[in-house]
N, C-alpha and C positions, 0 to 999 in steps of 0.2 A: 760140691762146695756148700757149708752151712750157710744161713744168713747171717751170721758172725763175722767171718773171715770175708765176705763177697762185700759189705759193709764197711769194712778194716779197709779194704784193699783199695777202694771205689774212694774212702777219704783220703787212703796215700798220694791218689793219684791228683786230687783235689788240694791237700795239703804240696806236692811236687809244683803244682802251678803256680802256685801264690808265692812259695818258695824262692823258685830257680827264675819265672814271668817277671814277679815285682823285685826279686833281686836286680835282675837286671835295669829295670826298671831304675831302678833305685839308685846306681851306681855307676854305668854304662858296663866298658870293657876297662874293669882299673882293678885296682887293689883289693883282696876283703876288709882292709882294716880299715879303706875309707866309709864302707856300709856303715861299721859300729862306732868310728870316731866323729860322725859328723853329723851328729844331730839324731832325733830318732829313727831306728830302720823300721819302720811301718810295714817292709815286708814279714819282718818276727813277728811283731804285734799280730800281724792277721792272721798267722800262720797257726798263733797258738789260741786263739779268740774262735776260729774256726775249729779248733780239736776241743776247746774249755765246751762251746757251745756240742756239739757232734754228743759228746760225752755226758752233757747232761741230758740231753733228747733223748739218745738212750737209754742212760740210765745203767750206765756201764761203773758200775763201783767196786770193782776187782781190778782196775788200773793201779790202783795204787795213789790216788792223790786225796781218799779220806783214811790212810791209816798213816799215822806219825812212827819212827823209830824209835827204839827201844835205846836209853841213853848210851847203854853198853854196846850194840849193836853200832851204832855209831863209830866203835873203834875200829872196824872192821876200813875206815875210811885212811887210815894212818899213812899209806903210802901215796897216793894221790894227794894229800893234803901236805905232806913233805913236799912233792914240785911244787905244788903252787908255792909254797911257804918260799922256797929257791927259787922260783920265777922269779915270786914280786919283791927280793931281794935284789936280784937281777937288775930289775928295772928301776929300783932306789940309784944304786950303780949307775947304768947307763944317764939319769937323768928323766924325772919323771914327768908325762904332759900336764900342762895344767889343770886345776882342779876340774874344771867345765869339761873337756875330754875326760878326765876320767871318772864321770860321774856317767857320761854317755857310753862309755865303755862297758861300765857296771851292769849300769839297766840293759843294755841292748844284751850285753850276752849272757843274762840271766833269762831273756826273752827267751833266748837260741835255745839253752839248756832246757826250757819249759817247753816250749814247742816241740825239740827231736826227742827229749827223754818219752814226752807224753807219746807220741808217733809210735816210735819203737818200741822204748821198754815197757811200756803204758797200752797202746791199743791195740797194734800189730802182735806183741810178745802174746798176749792173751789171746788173740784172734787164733794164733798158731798154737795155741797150747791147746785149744780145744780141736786141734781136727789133728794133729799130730804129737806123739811124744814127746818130753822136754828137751832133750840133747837135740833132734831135728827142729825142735822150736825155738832153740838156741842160736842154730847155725843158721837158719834162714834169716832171722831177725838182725844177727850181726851182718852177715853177708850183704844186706839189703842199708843197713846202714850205711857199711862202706861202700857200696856201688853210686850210693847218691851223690858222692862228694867227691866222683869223676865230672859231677855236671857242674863245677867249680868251674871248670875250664869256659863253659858260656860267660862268666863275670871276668876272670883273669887271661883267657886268652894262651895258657897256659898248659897245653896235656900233660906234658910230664911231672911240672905239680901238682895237680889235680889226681893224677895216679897216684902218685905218694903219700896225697891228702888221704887218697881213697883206702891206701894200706893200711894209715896209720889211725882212721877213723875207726877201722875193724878191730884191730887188736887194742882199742881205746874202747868197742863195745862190750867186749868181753870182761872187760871190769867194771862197765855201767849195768853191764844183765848180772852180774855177781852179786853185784849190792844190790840190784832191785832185788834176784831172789832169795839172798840171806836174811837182810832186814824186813822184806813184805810190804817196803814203803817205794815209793818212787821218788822221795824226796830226797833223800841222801846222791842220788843220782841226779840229780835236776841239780844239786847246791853243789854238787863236785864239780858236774858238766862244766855249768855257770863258770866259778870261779878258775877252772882249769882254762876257759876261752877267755875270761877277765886279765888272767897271769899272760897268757903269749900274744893280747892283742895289746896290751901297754908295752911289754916288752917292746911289740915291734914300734907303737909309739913310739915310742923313748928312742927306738933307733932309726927315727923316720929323716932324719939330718946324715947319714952315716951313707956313705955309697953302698948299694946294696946290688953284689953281681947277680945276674938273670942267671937264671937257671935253664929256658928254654933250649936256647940255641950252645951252651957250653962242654963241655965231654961231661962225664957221669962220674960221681969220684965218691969218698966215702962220708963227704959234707951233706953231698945230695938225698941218701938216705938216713941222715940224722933224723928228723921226724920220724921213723918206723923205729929204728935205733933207740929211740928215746922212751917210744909208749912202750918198747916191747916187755920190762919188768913190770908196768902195769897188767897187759897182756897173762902176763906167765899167771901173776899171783891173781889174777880174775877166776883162772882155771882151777886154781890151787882151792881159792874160794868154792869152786862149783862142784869140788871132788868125790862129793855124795847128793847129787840135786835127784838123781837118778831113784835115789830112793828117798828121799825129802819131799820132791815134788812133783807123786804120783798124781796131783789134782791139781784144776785149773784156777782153783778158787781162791792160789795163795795170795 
């Protein structure tokens, strides 16, 4: 193992505790949307304070967060920024929280976006570029994404959401490693993340008055994978995006 990747690997587990510890912390056994509606989650902030700082110590500047996209490159965002645009239409609809929640909705999961982009598509993605090729630095990167967001279930109490979170976060990576590696920024990734968890946590705002059936204990029906259902044309066109990285991004240095 380099000291790259042994380094990478040593802050996941550092960034996992501050994470999923002061999550809970932060929230007890409730909802995620109370973390980002109610005031600052402190567990974001530290989460990405601790990867900003990691990142400058070493001196790691092939993450992506000093090179900006290219205006055109940008467009390559068009479909994820169509949901969002259909969420927070959504959420006009439903009835929106007041300005004060959704100002804390913004900031916190813009936090979240800056924190997991950096994590994944930012320090990890690279760690793994350098000790293995790009398609296997691909699949461990998403993989490990989605595996993190089984540990939901410590906040919510919840496995079988937490599973679905866990599906739907993977095939949600694969369109955030598409735009990190097309554009060569991280930042189109961070401002989709962001506003894609901005869009479905007002949503659930908005429908925070509405009886909302549990998912745990209920049968399994074709509502309950709506979330996979939903990211999976993000999914697809991630891939579509990534349909020559093979020969694009023979170095580590994109």
């Amino acid at each position: 193992m380099n000291k790259r990747l042994a380094i990478s690997l040593a802050a996941f587990v550092g960034w996992l505790l501050i994470t999923v510890v002061g999550g809970q912390m932060h929230t007890g056994q409730g909802q995620l949307t109370e973390a980002v509606t109610r005031g600052l989650g402190w567990p974001f902030l530290l989460a990405a304070l601790f990867l900003l700082a990691l990142v400058g110590w070493q001196q790691w500047r092939d993450v992506g967060l000093n090179r900006l996209p290219s205006g055109r490159s940008l467009l390559l965002t068009w479909l994820p920024m169509l949901y969002i645009v259909v969420g927070l239409g959504l959420a006009v609809v439903f009835g929106l929280p007041p300005a004060g929640v959704l100002a804390w909705i913004l900031f916190n999961t813009f936090l979240v976006g800056l924190s997991e982009e950096l994590m994944f598509r930012g320090v990890l993605l690279q760690a793994f570029r350098r000790t293995v090729s790009i398609w296997p630095a691909v699949a461990l990167t998403t993989l490990a994404f989605g595996a993190i967001h089984i540990l939901n279930v410590f906040m919510t109490g919840d496995l079988r959401t937490a599973l679905i979170q866990s599906v739907a976060a993977a095939l949600s990576g694969l369109l955030f490693i598409a735009l990190r590696l097309r554009t060569g920024s991280l930042w189109p990734c961070i401002v989709v993340h962001g506003l894609w968890d901005f869009a479905t946590f007002t949503i659930a705002a908005a429908r925070s008055g509405e009886a909302q059936p549990g998912s745990g204990g209920g049968p399994m029906t074709l509502m309950t994978f709506m979330p996979v259902l939903l990211v999976l044309p993000n999914a697809l066109y991630g891939l579509w995006l990534m349909r020559r990285i093979g020969q694009s991004h023979t170095q580590a240095d994109a």
